[in-house]
Residue frames relative to the residue before (quaternion, step in Angstrom):
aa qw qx qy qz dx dy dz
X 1.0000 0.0000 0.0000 0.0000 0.00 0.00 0.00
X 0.5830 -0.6309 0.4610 0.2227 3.44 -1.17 1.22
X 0.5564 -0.6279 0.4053 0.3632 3.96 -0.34 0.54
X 0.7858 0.4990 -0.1082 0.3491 3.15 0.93 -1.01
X 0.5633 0.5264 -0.2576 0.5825 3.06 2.11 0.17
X 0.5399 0.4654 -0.3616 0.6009 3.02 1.38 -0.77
X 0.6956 0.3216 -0.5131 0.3866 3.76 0.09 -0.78
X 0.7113 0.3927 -0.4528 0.3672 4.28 0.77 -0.75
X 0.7535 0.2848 -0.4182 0.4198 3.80 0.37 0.42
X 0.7151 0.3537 -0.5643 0.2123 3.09 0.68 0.97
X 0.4224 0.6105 -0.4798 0.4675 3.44 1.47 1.14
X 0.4405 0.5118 -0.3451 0.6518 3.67 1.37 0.56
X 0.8309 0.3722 -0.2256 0.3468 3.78 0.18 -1.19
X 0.2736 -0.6939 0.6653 0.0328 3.60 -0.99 0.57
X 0.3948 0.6235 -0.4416 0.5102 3.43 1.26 0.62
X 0.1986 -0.7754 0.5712 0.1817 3.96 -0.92 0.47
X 0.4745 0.5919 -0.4218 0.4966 3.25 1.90 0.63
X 0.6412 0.4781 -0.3171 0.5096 3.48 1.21 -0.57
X 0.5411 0.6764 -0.4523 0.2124 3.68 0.30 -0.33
X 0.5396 -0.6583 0.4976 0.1671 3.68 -1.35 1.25
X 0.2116 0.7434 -0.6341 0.0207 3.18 -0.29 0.61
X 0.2315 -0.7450 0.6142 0.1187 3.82 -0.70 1.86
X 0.4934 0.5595 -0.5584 0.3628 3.79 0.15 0.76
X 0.6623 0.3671 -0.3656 0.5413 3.34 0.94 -0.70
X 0.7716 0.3608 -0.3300 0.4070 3.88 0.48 -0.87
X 0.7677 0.2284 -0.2079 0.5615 3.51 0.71 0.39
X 0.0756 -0.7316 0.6758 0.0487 3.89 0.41 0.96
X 0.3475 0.7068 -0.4818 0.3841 3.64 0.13 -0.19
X 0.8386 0.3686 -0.0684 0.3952 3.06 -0.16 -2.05
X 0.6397 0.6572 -0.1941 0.3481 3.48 1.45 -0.68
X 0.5901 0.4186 -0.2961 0.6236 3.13 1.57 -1.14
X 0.5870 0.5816 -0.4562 0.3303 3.66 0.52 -0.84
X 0.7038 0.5015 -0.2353 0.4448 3.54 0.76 -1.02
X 0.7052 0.3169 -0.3179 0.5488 3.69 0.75 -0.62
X 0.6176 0.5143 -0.5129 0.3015 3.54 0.35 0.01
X 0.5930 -0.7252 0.3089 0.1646 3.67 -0.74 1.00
X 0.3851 0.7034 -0.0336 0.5965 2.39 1.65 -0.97
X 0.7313 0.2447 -0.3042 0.5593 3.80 -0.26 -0.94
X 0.6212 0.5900 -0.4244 0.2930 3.69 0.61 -1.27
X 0.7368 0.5324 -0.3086 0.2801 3.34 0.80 -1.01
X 0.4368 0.6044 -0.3067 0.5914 3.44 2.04 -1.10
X 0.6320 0.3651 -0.4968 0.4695 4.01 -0.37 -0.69
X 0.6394 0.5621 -0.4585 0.2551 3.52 0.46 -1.53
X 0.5888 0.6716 -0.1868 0.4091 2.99 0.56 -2.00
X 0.7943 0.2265 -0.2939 0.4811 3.29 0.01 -1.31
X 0.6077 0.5054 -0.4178 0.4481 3.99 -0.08 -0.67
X 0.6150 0.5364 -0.3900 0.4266 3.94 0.50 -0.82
X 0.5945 0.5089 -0.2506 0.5699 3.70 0.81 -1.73
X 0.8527 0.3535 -0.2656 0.2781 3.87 0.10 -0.69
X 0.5451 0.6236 -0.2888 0.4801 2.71 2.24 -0.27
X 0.6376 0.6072 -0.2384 0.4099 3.43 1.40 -0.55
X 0.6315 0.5777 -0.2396 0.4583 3.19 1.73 -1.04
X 0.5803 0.5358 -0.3317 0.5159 3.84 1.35 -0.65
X 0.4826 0.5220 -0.4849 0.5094 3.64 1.07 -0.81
X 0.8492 0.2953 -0.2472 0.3614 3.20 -0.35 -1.57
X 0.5611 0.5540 -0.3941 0.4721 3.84 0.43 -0.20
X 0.6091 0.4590 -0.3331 0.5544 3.74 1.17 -1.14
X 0.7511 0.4678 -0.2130 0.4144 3.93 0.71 -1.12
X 0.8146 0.2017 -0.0785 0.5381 3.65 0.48 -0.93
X 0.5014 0.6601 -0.3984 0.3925 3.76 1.14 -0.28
X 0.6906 -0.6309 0.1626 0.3140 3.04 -1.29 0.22
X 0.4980 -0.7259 0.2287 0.4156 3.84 -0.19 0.55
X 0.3886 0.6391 -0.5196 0.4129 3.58 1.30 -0.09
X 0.4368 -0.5377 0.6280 0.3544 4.07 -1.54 0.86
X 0.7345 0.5642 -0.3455 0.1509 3.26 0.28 -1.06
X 0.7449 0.4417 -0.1226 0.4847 3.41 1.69 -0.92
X 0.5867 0.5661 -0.2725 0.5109 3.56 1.54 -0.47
X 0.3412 -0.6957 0.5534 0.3054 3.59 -0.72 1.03
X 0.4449 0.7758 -0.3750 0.2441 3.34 0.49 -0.66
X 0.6854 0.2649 -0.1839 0.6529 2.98 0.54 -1.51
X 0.5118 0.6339 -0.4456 0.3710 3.99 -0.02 -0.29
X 0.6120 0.6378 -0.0004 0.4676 2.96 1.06 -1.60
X 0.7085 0.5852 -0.1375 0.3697 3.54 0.81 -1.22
X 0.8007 0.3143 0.0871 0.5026 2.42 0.40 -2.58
X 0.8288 0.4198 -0.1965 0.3136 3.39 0.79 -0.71
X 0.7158 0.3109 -0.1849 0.5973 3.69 1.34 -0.85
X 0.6808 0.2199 -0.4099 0.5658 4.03 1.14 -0.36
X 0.6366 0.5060 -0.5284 0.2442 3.03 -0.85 -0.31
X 0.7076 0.4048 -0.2558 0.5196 3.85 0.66 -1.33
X 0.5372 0.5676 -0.4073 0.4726 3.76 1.36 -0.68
X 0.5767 0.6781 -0.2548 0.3776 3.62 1.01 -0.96
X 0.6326 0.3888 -0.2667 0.6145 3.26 0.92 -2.08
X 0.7100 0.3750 -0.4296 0.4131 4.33 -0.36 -1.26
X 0.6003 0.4325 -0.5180 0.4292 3.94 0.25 -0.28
């Protein structure tokens, strides 16, 4: 079975026989995650981008249409907000 079936029947299933588990199908992704080290790089890197939306949201341009910010805002938090 193709991963990606397994991963679309087990968001449908309520079995604990069906359940995805991407550590085993990607060990890869696993060491990445436990190394301390990487954690700190994501950090790092999400912080720097987190600063750049400020400043794009502050000094950028004032049109909605061109400013991620507001893109950002209205469109990926909020509705993330309402589905959480």
């Amino acid at each position: 079975m193709i991963w990606w079936t397994k991963a679309l029947k087990s968001l449908i299933s309520f079995d604990d026989g069906q359940r995805l588990d991407l550590f085993r199908i990607f060990p890869a992704f696993r060491r990445f995650l436990a190394a301390r080290h990487h954690y700190a790089q994501l950090r790092t890197g999400a912080d720097i981008l987190f600063v750049l939306v400020l400043l794009s949201g502050f000094f950028g341009p004032q049109e909605a249409r061109r400013n991620i910010a507001v893109f950002l805002t209205w469109g990926i938090l909020w509705p993330g907000i309402v589905l959480s």
